[in-house]
Each structure stands twice: as C-alpha cells, then as structure tokens.
C-alpha positions in Angstrom: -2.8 10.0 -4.6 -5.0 9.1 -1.7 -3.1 11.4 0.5 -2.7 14.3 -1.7 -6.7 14.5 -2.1 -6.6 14.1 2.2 -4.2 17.3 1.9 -6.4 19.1 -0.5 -10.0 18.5 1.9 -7.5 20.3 4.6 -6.5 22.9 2.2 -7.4 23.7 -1.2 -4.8 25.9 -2.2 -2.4 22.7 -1.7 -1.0 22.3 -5.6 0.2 19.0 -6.3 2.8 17.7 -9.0 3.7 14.3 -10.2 5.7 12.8 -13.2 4.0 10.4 -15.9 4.5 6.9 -15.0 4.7 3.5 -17.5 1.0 3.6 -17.4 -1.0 6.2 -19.0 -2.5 8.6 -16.1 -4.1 12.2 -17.1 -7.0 14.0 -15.3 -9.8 12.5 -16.5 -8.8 8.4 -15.6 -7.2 9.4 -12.1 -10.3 8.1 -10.5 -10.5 4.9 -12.2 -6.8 4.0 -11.9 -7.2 5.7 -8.0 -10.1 5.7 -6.6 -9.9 9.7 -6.1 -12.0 12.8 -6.9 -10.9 15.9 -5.9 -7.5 16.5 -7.1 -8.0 17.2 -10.7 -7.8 20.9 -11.1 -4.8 21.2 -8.4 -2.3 19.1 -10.2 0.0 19.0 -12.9 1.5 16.5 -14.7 5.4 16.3 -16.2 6.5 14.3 -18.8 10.0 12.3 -17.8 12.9 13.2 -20.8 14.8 9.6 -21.5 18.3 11.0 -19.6 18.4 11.9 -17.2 13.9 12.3 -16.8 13.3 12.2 -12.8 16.5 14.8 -12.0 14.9 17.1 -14.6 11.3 16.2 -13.3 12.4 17.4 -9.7 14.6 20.5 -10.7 11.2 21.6 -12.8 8.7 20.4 -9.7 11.2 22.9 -7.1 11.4 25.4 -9.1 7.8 25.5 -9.9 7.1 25.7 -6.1 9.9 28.3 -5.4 8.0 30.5 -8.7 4.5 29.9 -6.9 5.8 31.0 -3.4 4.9 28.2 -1.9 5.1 28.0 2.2 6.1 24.3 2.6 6.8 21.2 0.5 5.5 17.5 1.4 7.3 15.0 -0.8 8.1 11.5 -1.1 11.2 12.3 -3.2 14.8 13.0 -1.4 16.1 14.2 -4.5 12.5 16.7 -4.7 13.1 18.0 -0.9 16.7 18.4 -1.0 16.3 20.9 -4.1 13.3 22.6 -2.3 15.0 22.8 0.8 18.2 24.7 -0.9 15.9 26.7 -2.4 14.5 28.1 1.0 11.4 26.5 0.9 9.8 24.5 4.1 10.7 20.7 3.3 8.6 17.8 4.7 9.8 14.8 3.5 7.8 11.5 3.6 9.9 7.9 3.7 8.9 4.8 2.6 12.3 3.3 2.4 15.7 4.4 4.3 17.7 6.3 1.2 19.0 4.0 -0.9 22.8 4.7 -3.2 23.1 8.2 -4.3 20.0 9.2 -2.8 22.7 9.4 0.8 24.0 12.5 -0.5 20.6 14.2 -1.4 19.8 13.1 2.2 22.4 15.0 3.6 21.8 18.0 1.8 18.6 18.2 3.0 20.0 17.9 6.3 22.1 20.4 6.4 20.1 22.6 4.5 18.3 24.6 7.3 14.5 23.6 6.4 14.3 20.1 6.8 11.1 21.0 8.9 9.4 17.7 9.4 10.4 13.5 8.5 7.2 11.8 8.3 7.9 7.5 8.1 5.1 4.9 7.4 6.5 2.9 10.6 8.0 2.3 13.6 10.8 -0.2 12.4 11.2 2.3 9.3 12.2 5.0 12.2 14.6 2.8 13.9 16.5 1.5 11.0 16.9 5.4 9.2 18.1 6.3 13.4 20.6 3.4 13.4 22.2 5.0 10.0 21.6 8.7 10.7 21.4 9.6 14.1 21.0 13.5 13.7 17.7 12.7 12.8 17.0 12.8 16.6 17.0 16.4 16.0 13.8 16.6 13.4 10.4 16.6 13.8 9.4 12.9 13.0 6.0 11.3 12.8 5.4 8.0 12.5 2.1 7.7 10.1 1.0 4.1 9.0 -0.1 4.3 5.7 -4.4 4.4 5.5 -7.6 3.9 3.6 -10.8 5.7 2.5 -13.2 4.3 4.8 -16.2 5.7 3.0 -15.2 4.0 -0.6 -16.2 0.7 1.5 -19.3 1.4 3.7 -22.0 0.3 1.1 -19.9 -3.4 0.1 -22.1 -6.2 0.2 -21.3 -9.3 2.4 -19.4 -12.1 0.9 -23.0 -14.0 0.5 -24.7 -11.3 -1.3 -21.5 -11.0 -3.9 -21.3 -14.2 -4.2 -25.0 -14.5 -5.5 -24.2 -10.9 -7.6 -21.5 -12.8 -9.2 -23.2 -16.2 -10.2 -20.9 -18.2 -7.7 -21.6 -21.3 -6.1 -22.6 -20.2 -2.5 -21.6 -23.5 -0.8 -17.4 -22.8 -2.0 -15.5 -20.6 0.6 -13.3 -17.8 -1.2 -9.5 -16.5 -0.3 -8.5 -13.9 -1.9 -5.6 -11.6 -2.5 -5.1 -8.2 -3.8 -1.0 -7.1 -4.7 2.2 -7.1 -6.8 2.9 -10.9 -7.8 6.5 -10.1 -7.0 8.9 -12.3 -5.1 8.1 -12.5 -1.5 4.7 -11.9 -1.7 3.7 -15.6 -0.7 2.3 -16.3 -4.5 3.6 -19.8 -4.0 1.8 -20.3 -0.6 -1.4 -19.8 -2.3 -1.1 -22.0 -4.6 -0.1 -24.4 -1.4 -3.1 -23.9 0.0 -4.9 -24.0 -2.9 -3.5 -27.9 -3.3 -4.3 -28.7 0.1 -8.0 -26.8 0.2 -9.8 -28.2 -3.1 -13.4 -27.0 -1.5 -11.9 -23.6 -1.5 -11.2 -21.2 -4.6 -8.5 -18.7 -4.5 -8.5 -15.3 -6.3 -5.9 -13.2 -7.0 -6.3 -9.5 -7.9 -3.0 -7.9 -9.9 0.1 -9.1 -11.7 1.7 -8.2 -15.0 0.6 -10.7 -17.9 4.2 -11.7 -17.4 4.0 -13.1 -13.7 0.5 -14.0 -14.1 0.9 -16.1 -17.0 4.8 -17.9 -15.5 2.8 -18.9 -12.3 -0.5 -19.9 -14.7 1.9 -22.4 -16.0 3.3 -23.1 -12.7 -0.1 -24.2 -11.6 -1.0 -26.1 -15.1 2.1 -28.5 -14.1 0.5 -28.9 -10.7 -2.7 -29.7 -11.8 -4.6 -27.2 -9.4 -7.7 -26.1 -10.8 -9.3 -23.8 -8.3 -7.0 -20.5 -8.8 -8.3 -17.4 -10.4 -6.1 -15.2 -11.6 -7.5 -12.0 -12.0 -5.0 -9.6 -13.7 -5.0 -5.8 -12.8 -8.1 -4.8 -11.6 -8.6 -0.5 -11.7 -8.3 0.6 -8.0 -12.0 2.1 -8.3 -13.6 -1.1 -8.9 -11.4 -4.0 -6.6 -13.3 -3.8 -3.1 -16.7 -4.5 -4.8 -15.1 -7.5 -6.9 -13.1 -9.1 -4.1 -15.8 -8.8 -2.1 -16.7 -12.6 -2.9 -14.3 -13.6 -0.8 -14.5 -15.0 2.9 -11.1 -14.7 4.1 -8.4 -12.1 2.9 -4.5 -13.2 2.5 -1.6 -11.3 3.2 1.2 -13.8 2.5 4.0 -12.0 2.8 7.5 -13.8 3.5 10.5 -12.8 5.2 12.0 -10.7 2.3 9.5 -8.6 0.3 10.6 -7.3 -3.0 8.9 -4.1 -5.0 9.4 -3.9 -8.5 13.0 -3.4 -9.4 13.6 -7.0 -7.1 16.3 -5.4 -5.8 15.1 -3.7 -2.3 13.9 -5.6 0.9 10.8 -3.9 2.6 9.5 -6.8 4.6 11.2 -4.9 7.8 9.7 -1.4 7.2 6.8 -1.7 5.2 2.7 -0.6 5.9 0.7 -2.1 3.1 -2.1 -0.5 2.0 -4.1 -3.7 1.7 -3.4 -4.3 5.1 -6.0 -1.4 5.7 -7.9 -1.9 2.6 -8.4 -5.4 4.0 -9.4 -4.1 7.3 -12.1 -1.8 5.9 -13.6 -4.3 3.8 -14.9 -6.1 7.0 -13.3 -9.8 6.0 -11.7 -12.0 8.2 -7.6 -11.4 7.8 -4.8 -13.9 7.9 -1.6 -12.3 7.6 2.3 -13.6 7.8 3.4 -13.1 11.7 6.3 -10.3 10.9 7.5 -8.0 13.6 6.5 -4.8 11.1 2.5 -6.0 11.0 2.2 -6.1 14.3 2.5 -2.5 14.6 -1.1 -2.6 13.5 -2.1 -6.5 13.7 -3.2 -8.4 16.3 -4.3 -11.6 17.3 -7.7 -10.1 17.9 -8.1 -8.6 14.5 -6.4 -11.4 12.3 -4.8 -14.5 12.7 -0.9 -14.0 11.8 0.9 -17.2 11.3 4.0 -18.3 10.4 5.1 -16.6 6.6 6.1 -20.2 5.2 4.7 -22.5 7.4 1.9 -24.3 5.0 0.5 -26.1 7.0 -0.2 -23.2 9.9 -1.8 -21.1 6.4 -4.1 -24.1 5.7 -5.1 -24.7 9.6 -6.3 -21.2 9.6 -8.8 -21.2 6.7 -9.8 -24.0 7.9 -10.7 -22.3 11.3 -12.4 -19.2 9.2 -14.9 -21.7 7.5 -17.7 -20.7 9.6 -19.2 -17.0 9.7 -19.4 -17.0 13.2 -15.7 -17.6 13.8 -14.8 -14.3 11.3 -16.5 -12.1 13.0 -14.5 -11.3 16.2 -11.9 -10.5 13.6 -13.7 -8.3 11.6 -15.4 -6.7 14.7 -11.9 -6.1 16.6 -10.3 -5.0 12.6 -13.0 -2.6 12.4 -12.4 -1.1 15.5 -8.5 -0.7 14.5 -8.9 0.4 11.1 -10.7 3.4 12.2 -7.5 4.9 13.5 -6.1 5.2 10.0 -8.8 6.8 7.9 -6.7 9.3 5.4 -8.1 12.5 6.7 -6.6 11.4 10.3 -3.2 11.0 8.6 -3.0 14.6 6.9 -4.1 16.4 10.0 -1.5 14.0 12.0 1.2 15.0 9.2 0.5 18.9 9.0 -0.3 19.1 13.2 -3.5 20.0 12.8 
C-alpha cells in the first residue's frame, strides 16, 4: 500500500488493483488499517471466488490492464506478471521470496515471455539465493530495493518522556517494546526472557491474533511474569504514537522466521518494515545479529546481538538504561533511515 501511494505522487495515472483480504478493507478504512491517503480513487478492489479465487483474481487484474492499455505492470504476484507479460504488456515484477511450488513455472513463463522488463528484490541475500536457482536472471534488469517508511508520519512523535506522561505511566519504569506477527521465530519467547530477568522494565507488544496472544498470555501466567503487555492489533495509523512509550525497540528475530502459513523461512532474505519503522521513530534499536540485517544495521545504529543468546538481550537493555547512551544510536539510525524514505524507492524502482 505504502508503495503504490509512492508510485501514484510519481504518477497519477498509475491505477492500482488488489484482491480482498481476511480482513475487511474498502476505500474509506484504507488509511486506518495503512496509514495511506492518496490512493483511493486510483484503485479497485476484487472479490476472491472460493476455487480457485487468486488465479481468477489475476486473470481479471491482466486483463483489466491489457483493456486499459496500460504501458507497464509492477506486481508482487508471479502468477499476475506472467499473465501480463503473455499478454504483451511491460512486466516489473517485485520479490519478496524466491518462487515457491508451482509458482517455478509461472516464473519461467515470465522469463521467456519477452517483457520481463525489470526484477526488483527487497535484498541483497534475496538476489543471491533467486541467482543460485535461476541464473538467466543475470540477463534482467534487477534492483535491489530494501523495503522503506514514511518519514513524515513520524516527524511530530513525542519523546518517550512526554508519552509516557500522555499515557499516565510511571516515568521512573524503562519500556521495550515490539511491533510484529507473533509467529514462530519472531523471538516472542526471548521477550518474555528478558522480561523475567528485567522486573524494573515493562515490555509491550503491538500485534498477534487473539489466538497467539492469548497461548503465550497463558504461557506467561505459568511463569508468573507480571510486567508484559500484550497489546493486540493496533491500526497501522495509530502504532508510532502508542509505542512511542517505549525506550528501546526489539527486533528479536531467530534464525528461522516464519510468515503466516508457518511453512516458509525468510530469516535469510527478509527487510522488515519495522526495521525502518523503528529507525524513523528515533528509539534506540536492538536487533538479532543476522547476516540479512546487516544490509542495513550496524553497530552504530543499533546493537545486534546474538538471536537466542538471553543473556547478550538482557546485557543490552541494560546498557540502553540511560538516555545518553541511546542517542548515538538514534543519531547514526537517523542518518541511515533517510536513505529508505518511500518516494526514494519508487524513483529507484521506475529509474527516475
């Protein structure tokens, strides 16, 4: 969403299409749910049939751009650019993920189709692993684009002081927090680690479905750890200003990721968007050390330790207790974060 209203400040003749997700999304709740403005009147939204719903989504989505005369395609879908692509329409096509089972043979359809024009990946381990598997890919246009933020939704946040006081907190309690999926790999259970080890600390935790949220609820009952909050899902619109009580943001991570389905890895490729998010919200960053963060973390702009090392997790918020040993790492994360503003990654995508 973020980047189609990027593609629409650069042009706004761009028309964008998307299918209807589990939640309910229409015009008029995009910017709660996503934080965005300006792509109301340039999109439309399909409904997805029971059989066969995303095939039929994408045939619909090509053909509509074929009808509109369209000069080129950006999409995140093989399945989407393959189909555009046969049609003889201008194909970017933007991976977060190498292809996994049958997408391989949209894939190389959309090789061999003639107007593969560009491959735009959201790193540069995502590059290597797709050039391992497909070598012909050599011969493409490929961009390597981390994924970004909207660096004005976080110039006016207050400082972790002044929230706390907005929010009736007790001022003299340091605050960790964490934004994300509470699915396996995301370091849920080093939190609550930490948690145990740090009782003058309070953790909060931004997302979940009521399913995870209440299993590890009940996971930390049997503990006895009382200073966790869990949050639940908090409307993208609104979740800077309310984690903005915290001191110290966490990006836990471990050594295998999972996304929703549980059954893909994307702890070597990934770019998180909190990552960024993080960045812009001028808070001091620990993060898991993985070779994939680096592309964009440092020592000087967070302190990356090892992703199940407790210990190493709890000696670093104990080093971030002070203000004045946060802010070289929000000064230096600053500096990065500025590099990956949206509008910087549409003009890197369409060359301009």
């Amino acid at each position: 969403m973020k980047m189609a209203e990027a593609l629409i400040q650069l042009d706004p003749n761009l028309f964008m299409t998307a299918v209807r997700g589990g939640s309910v999304a229409t015009h008029g709740n995009l910017h709660e749910l996503y934080g965005v403005t300006h792509i109301t009147k340039s999109m439309k939204i399909y409904k997805s049939g029971r059989r066969f719903g995303f095939l039929i989504y994408a045939i619909r989505a090509a053909l509509g751009a074929k009808w509109r005369g369209v000069d080129v395609v950006l999409t995140r879908s093989i399945v989407i650019g393959a189909i555009t692509a046969w049609l003889g329409i201008k194909t970017i096509l933007e991976c977060h993920a190498p292809p996994q089972g049958r997408e391989h043979l949209f894939w190389l359809a959309l090789l061999r189709s003639g107007n593969f024009s560009k491959l735009v990946l959201i790193s540069n381990k995502l590059r290597e692993i797709i050039q391992d598997h497909y070598p012909d890919i050599k011969q493409l246009d490929v961009v390597v684009a981390h994924d970004g933020v909207d660096l004005a939704r976080f110039q006016n946040l207050p400082n972790a002081k002044t929230a706390k006081l907005n929010a009736g907190r007790d001022l003299n309690r340091r605050i960790a927090g964490y934004a994300g999926h509470l699915y396996a790999g995301r370091g849920i259970e080093v939190l609550f680690d930490c948690a145990e080890a740090l009782p003058d600390w309070d953790f909060v935790i931004a997302g979940g479905t009521e399913t995870d949220i209440e299993r590890h609820r009940n996971e930390i009952r049997r503990r006895k750890i009382s200073n966790i909050e869990f949050w639940g899902f908090v409307p993208n619109a609104h979740l800077a200003e309310k984690l903005s009580v915290a001191d110290v943001l966490l990006m836990p991570y471990q050594k295998r990721v999972s996304i929703s389905s549980g059954t893909l890895n994307t702890s070597q490729w990934m770019s998180p968007l909190k990552m960024f998010e993080y960045m812009a919200m001028k808070r001091a960053i620990i993060a898991s050390d993985l070779p994939v963060l680096r592309e964009v973390l440092n020592e000087k702009n967070a302190i990356l330790v090892e992703p199940d090392k407790v210990n190493d997790w709890v000696s670093a918020l104990q080093k971030l207790e002070q203000e004045d040993s946060r802010l070289p790492l929000v000064n230096s994360a600053q500096r990065t974060v500025s590099q990956y503003d949206w509008q910087k990654r549409a003009n890197l995508i369409m060359g301009n």
